[in-house]
PyMOL Python script that loads the backbone (N, CA, C, O; Angstrom):
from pymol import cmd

cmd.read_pdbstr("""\
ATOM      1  N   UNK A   1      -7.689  -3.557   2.484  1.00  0.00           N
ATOM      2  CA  UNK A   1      -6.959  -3.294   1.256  1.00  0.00           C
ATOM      3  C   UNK A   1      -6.266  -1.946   1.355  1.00  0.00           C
ATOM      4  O   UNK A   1      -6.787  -1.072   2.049  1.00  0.00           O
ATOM      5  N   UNK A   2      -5.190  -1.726   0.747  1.00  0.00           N
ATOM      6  CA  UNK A   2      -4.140  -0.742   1.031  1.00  0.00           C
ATOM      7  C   UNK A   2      -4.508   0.011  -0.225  1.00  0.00           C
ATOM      8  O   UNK A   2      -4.882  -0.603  -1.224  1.00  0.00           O
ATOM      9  N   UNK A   3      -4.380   1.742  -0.187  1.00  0.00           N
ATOM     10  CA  UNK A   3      -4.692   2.346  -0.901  1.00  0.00           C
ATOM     11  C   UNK A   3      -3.489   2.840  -1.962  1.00  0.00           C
ATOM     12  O   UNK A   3      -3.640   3.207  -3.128  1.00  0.00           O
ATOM     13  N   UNK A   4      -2.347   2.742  -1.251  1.00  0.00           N
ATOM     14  CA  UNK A   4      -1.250   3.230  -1.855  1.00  0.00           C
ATOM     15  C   UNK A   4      -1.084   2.561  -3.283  1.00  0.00           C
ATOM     16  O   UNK A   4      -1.204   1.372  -3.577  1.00  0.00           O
ATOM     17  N   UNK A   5      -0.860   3.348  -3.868  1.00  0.00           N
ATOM     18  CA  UNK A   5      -0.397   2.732  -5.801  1.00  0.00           C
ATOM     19  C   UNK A   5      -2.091   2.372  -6.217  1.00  0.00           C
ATOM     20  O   UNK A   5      -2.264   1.876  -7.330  1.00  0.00           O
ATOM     21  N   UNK A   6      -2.941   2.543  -5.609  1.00  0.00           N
ATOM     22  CA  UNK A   6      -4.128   2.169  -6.693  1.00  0.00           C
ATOM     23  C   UNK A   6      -4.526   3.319  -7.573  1.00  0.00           C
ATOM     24  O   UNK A   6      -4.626   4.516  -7.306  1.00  0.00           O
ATOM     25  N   UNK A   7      -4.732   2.645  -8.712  1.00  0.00           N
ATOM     26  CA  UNK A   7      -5.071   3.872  -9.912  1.00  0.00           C
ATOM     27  C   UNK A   7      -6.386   4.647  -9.342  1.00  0.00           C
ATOM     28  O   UNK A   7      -7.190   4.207  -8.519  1.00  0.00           O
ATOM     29  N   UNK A   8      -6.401   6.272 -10.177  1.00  0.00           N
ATOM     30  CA  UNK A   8      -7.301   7.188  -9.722  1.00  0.00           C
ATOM     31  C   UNK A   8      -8.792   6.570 -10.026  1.00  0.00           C
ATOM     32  O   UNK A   8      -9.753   6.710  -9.270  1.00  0.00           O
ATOM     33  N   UNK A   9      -8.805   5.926 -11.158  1.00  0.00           N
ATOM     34  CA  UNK A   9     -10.319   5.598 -11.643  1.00  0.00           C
ATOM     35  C   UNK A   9     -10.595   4.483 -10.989  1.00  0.00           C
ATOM     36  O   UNK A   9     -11.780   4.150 -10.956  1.00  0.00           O
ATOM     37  N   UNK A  10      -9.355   3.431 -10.150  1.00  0.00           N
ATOM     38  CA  UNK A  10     -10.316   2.396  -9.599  1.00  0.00           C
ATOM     39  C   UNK A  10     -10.437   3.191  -7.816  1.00  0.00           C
ATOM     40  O   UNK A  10     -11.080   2.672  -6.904  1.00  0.00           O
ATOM     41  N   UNK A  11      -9.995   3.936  -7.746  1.00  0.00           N
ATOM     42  CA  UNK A  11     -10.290   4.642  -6.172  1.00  0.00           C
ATOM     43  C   UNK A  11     -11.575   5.748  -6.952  1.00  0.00           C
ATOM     44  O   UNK A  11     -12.086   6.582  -6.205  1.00  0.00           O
ATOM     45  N   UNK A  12     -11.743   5.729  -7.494  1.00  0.00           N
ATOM     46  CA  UNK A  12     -13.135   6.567  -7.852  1.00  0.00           C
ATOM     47  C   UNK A  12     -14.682   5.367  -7.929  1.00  0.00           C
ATOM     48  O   UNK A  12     -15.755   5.395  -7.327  1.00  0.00           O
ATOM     49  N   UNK A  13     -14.130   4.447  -8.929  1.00  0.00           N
ATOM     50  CA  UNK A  13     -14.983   3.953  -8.628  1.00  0.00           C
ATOM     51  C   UNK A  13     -15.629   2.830  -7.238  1.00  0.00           C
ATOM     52  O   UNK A  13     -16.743   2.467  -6.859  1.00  0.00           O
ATOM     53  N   UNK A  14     -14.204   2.588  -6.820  1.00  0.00           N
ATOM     54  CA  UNK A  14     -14.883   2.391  -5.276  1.00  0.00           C
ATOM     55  C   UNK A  14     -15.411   3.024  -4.289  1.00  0.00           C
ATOM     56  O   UNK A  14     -16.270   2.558  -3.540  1.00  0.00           O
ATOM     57  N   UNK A  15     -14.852   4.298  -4.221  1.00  0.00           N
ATOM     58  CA  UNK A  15     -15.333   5.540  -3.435  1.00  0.00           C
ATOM     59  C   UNK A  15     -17.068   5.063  -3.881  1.00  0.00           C
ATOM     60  O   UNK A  15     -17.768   4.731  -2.924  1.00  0.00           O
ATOM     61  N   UNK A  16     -17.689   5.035  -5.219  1.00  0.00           N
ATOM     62  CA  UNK A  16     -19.257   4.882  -5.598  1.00  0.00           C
ATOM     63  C   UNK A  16     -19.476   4.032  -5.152  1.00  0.00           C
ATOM     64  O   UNK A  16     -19.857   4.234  -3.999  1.00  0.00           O
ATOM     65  N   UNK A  17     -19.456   2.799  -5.487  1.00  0.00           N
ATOM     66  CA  UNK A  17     -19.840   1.461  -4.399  1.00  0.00           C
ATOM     67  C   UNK A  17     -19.722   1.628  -3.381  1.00  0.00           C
ATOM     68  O   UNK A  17     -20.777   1.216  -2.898  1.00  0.00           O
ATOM     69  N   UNK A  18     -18.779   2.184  -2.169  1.00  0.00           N
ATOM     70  CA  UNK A  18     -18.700   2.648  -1.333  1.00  0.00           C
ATOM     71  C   UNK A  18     -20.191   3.259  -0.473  1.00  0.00           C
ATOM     72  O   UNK A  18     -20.876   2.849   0.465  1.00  0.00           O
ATOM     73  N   UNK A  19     -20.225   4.935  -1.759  1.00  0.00           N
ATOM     74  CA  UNK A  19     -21.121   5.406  -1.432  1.00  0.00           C
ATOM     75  C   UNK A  19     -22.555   4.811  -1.952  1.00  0.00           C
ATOM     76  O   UNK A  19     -23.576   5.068  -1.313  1.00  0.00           O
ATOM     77  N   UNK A  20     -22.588   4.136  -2.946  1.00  0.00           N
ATOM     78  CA  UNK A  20     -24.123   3.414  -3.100  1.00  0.00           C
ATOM     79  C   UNK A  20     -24.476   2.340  -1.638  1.00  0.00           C
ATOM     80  O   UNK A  20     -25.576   2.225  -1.096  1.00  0.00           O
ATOM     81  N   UNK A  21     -23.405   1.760  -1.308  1.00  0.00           N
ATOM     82  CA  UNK A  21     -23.610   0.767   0.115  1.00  0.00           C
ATOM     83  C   UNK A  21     -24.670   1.416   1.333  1.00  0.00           C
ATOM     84  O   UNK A  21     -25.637   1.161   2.051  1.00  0.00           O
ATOM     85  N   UNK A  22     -23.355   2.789   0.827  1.00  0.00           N
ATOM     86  CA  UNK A  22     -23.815   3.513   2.972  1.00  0.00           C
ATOM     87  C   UNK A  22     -25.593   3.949   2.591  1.00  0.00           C
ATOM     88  O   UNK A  22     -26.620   3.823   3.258  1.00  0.00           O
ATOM     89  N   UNK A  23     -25.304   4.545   1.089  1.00  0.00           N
ATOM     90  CA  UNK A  23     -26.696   5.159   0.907  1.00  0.00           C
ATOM     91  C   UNK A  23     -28.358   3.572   1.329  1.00  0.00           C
ATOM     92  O   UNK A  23     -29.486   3.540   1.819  1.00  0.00           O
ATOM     93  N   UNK A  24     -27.500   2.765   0.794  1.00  0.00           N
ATOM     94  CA  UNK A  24     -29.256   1.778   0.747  1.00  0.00           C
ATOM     95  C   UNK A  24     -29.328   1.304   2.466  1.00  0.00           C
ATOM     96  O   UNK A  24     -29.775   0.192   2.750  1.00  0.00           O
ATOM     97  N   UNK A  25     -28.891   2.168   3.453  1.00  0.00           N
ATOM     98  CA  UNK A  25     -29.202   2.188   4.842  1.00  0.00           C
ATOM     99  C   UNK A  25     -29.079   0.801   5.877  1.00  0.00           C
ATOM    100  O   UNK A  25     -29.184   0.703   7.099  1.00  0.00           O
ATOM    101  N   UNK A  26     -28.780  -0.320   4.691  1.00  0.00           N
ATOM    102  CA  UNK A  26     -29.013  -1.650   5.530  1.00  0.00           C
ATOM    103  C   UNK A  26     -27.447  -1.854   6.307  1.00  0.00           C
ATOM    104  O   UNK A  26     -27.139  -2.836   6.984  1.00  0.00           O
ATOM    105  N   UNK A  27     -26.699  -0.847   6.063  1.00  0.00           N
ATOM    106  CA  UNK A  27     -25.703  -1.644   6.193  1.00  0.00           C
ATOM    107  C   UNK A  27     -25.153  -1.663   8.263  1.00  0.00           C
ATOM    108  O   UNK A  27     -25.144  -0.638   8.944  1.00  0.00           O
ATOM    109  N   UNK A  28     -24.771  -3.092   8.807  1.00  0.00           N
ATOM    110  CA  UNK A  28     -24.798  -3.059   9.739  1.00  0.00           C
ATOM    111  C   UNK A  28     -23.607  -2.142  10.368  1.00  0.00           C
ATOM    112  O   UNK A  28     -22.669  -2.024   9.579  1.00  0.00           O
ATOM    113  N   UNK A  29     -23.429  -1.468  11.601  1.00  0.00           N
ATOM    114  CA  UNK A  29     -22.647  -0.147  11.903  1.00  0.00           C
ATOM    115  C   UNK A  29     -21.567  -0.489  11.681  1.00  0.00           C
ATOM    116  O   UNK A  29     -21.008   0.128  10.774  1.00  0.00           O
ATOM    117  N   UNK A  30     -20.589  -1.859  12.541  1.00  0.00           N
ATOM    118  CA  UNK A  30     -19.356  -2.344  11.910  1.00  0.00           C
ATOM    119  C   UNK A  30     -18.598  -2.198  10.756  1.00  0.00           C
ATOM    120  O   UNK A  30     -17.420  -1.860  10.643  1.00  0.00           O
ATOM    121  N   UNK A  31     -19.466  -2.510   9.868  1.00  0.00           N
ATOM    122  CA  UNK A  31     -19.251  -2.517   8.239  1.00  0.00           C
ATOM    123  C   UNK A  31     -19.521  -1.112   7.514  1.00  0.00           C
ATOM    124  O   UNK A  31     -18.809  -0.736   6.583  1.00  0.00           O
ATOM    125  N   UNK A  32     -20.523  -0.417   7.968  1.00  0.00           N
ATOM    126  CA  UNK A  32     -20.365   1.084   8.085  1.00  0.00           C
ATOM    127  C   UNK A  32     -19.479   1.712   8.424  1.00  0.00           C
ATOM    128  O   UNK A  32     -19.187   2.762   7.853  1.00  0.00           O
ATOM    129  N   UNK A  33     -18.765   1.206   9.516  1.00  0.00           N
ATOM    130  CA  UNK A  33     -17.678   2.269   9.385  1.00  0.00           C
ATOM    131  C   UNK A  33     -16.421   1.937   9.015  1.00  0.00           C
ATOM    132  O   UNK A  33     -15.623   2.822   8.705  1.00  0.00           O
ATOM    133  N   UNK A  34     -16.075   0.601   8.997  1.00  0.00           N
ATOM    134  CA  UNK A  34     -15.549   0.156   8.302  1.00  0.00           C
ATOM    135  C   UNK A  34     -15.240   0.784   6.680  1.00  0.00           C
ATOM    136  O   UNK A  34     -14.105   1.045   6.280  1.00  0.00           O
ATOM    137  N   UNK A  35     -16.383   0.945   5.937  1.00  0.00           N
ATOM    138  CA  UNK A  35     -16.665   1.442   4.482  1.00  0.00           C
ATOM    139  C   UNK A  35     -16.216   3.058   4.909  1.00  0.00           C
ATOM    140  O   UNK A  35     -15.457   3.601   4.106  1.00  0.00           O
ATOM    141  N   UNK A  36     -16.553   3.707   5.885  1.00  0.00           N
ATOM    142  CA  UNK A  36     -16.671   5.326   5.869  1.00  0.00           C
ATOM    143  C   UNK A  36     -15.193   5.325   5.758  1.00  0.00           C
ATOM    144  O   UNK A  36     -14.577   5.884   4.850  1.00  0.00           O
ATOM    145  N   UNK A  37     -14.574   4.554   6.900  1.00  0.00           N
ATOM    146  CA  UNK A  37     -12.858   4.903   7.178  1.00  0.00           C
ATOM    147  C   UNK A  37     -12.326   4.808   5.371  1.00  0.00           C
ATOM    148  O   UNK A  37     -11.817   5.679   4.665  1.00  0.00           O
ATOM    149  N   UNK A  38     -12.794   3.029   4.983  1.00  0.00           N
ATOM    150  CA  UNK A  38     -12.160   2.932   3.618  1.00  0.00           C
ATOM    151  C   UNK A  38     -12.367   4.380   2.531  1.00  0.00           C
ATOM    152  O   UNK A  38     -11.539   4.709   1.682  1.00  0.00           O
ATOM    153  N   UNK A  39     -13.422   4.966   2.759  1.00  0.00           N
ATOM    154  CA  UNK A  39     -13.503   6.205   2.166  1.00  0.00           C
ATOM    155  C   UNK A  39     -12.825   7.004   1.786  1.00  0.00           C
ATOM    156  O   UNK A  39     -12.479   7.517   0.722  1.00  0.00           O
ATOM    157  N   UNK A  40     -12.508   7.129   3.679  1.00  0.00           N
ATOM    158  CA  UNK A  40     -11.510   8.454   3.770  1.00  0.00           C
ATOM    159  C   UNK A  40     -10.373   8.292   3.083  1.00  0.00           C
ATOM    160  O   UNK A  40      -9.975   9.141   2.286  1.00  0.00           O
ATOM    161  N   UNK A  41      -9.649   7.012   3.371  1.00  0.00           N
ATOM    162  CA  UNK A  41      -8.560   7.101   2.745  1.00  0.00           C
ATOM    163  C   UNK A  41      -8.447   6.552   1.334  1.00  0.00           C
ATOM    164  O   UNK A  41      -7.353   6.104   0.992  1.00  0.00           O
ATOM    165  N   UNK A  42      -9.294   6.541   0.619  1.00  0.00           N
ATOM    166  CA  UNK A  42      -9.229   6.034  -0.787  1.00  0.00           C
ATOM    167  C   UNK A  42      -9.573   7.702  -1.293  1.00  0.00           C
ATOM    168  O   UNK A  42      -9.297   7.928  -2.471  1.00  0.00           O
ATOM    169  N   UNK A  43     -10.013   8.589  -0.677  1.00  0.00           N
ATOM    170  CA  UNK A  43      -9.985  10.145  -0.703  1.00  0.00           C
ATOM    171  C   UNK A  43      -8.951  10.812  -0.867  1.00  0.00           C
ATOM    172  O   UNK A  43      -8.643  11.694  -1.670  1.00  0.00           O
ATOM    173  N   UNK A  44      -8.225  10.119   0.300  1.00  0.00           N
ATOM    174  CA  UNK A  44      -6.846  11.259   0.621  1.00  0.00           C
ATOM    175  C   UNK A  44      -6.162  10.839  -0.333  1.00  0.00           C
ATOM    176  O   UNK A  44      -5.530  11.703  -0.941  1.00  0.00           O
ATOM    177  N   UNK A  45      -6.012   9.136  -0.890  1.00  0.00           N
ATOM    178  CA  UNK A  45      -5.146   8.703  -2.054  1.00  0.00           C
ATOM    179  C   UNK A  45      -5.776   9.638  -3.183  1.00  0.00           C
ATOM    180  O   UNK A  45      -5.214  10.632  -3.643  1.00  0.00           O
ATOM    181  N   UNK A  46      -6.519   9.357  -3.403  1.00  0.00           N
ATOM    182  CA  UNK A  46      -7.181  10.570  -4.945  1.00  0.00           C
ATOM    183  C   UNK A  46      -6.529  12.112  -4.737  1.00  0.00           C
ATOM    184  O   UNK A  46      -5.844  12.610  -5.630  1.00  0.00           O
ATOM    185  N   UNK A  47      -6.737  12.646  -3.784  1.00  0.00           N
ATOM    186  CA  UNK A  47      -6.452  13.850  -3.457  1.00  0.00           C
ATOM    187  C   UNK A  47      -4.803  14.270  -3.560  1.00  0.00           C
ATOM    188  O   UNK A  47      -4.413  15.395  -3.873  1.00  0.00           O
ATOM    189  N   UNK A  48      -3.864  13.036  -3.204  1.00  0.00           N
ATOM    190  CA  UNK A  48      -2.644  12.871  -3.311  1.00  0.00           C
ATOM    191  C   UNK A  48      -2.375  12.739  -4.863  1.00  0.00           C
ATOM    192  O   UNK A  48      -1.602  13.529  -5.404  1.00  0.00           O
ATOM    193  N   UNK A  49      -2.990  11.774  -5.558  1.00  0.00           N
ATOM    194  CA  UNK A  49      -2.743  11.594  -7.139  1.00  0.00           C
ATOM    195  C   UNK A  49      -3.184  12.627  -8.329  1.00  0.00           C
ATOM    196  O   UNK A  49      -2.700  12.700  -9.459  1.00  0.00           O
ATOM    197  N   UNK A  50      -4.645  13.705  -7.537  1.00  0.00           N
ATOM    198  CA  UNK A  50      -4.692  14.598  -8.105  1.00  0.00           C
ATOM    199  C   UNK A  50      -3.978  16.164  -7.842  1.00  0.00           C
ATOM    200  O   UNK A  50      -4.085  17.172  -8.541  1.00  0.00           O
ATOM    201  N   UNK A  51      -3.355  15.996  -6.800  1.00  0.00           N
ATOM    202  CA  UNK A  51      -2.288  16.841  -6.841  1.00  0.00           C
ATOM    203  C   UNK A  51      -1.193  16.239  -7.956  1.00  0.00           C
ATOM    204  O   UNK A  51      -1.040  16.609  -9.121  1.00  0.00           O
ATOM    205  N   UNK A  52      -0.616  15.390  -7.361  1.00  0.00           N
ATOM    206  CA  UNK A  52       0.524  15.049  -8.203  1.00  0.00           C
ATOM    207  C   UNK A  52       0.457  15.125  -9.704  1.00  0.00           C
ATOM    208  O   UNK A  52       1.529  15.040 -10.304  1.00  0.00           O
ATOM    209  N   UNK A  53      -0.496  15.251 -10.297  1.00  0.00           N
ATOM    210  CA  UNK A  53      -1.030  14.991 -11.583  1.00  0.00           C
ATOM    211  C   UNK A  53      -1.123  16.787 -12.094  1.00  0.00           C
ATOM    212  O   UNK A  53      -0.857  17.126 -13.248  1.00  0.00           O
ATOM    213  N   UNK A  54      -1.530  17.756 -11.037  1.00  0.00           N
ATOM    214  CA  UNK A  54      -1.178  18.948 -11.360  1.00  0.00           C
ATOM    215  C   UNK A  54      -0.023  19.758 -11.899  1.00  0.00           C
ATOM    216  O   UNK A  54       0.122  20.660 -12.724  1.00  0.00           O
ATOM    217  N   UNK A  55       0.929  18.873 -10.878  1.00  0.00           N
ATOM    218  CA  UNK A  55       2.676  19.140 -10.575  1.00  0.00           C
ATOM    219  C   UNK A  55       3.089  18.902 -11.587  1.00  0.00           C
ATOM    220  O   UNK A  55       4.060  19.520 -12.023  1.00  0.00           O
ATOM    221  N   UNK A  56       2.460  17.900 -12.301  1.00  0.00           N
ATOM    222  CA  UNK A  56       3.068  17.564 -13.643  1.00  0.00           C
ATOM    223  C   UNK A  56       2.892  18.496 -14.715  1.00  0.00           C
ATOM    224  O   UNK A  56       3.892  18.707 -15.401  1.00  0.00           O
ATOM    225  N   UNK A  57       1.803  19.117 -15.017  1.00  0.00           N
ATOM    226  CA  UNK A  57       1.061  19.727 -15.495  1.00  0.00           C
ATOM    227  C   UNK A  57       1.540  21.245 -15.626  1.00  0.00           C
ATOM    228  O   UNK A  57       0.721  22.127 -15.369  1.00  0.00           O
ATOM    229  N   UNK A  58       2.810  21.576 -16.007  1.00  0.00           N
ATOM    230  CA  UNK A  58       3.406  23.029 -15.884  1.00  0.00           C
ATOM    231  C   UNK A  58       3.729  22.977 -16.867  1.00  0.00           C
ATOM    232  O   UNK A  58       3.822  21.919 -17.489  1.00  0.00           O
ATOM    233  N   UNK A  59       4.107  24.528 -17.493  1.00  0.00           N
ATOM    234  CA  UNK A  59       4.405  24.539 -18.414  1.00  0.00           C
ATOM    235  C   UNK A  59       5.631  25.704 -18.059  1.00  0.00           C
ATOM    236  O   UNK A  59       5.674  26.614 -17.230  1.00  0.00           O
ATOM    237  N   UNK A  60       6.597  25.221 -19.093  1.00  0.00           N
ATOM    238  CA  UNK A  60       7.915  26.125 -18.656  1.00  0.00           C
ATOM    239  C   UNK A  60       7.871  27.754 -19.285  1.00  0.00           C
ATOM    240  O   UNK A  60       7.461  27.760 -20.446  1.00  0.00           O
ATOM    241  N   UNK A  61       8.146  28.857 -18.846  1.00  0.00           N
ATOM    242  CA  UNK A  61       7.379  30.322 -18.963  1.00  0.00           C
ATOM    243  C   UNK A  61       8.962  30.761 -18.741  1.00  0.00           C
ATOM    244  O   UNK A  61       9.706  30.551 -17.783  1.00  0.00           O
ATOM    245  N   UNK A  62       9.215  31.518 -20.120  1.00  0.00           N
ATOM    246  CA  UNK A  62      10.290  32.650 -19.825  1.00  0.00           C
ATOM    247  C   UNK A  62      10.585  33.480 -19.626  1.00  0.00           C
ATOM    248  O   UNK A  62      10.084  34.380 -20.301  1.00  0.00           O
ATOM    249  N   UNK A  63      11.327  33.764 -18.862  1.00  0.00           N
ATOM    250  CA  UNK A  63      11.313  35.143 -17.476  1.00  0.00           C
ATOM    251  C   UNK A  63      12.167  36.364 -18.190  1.00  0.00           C
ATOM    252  O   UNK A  63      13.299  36.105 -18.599  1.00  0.00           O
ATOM    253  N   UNK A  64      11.642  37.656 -18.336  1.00  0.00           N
ATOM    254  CA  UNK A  64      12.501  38.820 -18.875  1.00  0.00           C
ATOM    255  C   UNK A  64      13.924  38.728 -18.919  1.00  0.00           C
ATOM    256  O   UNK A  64      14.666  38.962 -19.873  1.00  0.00           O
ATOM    257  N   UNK A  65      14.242  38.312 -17.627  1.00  0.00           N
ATOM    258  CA  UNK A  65      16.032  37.841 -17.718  1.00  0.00           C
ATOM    259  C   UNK A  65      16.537  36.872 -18.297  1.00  0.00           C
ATOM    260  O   UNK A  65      17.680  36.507 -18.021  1.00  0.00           O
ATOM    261  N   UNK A  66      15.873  36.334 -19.108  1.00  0.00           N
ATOM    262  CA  UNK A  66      16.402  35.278 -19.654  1.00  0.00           C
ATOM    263  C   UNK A  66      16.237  34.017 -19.060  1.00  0.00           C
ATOM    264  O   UNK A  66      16.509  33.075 -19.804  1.00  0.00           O
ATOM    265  N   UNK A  67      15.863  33.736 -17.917  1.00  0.00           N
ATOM    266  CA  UNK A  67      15.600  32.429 -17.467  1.00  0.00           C
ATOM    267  C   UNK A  67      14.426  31.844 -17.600  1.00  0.00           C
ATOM    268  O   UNK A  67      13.555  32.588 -18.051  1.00  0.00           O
ATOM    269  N   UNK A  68      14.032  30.508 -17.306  1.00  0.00           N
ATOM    270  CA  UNK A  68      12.824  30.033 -17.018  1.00  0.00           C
ATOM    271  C   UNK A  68      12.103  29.648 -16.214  1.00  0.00           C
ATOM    272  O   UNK A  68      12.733  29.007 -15.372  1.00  0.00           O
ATOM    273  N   UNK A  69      10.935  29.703 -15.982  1.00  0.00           N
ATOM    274  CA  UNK A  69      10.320  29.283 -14.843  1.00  0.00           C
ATOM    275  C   UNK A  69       8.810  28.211 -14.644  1.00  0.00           C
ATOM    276  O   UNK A  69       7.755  28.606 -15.140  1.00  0.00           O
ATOM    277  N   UNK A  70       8.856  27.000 -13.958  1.00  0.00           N
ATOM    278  CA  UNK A  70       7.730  26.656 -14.266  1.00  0.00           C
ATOM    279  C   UNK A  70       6.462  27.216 -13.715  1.00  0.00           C
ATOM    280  O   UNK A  70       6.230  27.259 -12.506  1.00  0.00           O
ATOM    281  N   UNK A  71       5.603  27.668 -14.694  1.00  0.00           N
ATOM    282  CA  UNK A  71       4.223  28.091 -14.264  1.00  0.00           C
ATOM    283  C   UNK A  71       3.123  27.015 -14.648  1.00  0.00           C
ATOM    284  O   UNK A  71       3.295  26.151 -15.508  1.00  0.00           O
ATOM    285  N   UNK A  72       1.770  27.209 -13.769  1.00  0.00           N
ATOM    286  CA  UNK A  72       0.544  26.348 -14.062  1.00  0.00           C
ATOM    287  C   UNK A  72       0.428  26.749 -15.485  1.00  0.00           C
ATOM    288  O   UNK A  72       0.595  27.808 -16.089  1.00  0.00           O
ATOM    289  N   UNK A  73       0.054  25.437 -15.845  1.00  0.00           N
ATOM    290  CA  UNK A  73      -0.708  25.222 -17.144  1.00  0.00           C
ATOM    291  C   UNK A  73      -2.126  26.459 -17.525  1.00  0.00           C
ATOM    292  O   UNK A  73      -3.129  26.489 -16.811  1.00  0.00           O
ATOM    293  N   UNK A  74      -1.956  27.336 -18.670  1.00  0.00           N
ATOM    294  CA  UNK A  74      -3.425  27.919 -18.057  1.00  0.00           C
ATOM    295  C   UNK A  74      -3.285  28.099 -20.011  1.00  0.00           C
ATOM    296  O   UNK A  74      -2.232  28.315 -20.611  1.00  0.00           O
ATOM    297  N   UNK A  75      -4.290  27.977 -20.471  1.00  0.00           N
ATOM    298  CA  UNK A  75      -4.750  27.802 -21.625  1.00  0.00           C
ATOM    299  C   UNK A  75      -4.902  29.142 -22.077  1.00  0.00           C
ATOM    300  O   UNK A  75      -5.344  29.367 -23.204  1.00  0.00           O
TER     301      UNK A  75
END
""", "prot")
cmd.dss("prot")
cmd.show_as("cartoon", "prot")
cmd.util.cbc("prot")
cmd.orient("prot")
């Protein structure tokens, strides 16, 4: 299964099934790593969507000269 375009909460919650699998030890090595690889990259997709989700997350800040600039969100 391809990771690209899957939403953050269903790559979260597979990442857990994932990790509940590897944890109950039965699982045969094939399929172990199989699951570890699916990991990784259901990781790097999260890691990609929670960046992107930052980027969004600016808020526009006006600069002494009169211009604007986007800065992080900071409360």
């Amino acid at each position: 299964m391809n990771t690209e375009n899957i939403k953050l909460e269903a790559a979260f919650a597979e990442l857990e099934t994932i990790v509940e699998r590897l944890e109950m030890g039965d699982t045969p090595l094939d399929d172990l790593l199989q699951q570890y690889e699916r990991g990784i990259h259901l990781i790097a997709e999260c890691r990609k969507q929670l960046q992107a989700a930052e980027q969004r997350v600016l808020q526009l800040t006006p600069n002494p000269d009169g211009t604007t600039s986007l800065d992080p969100f900071e409360e």
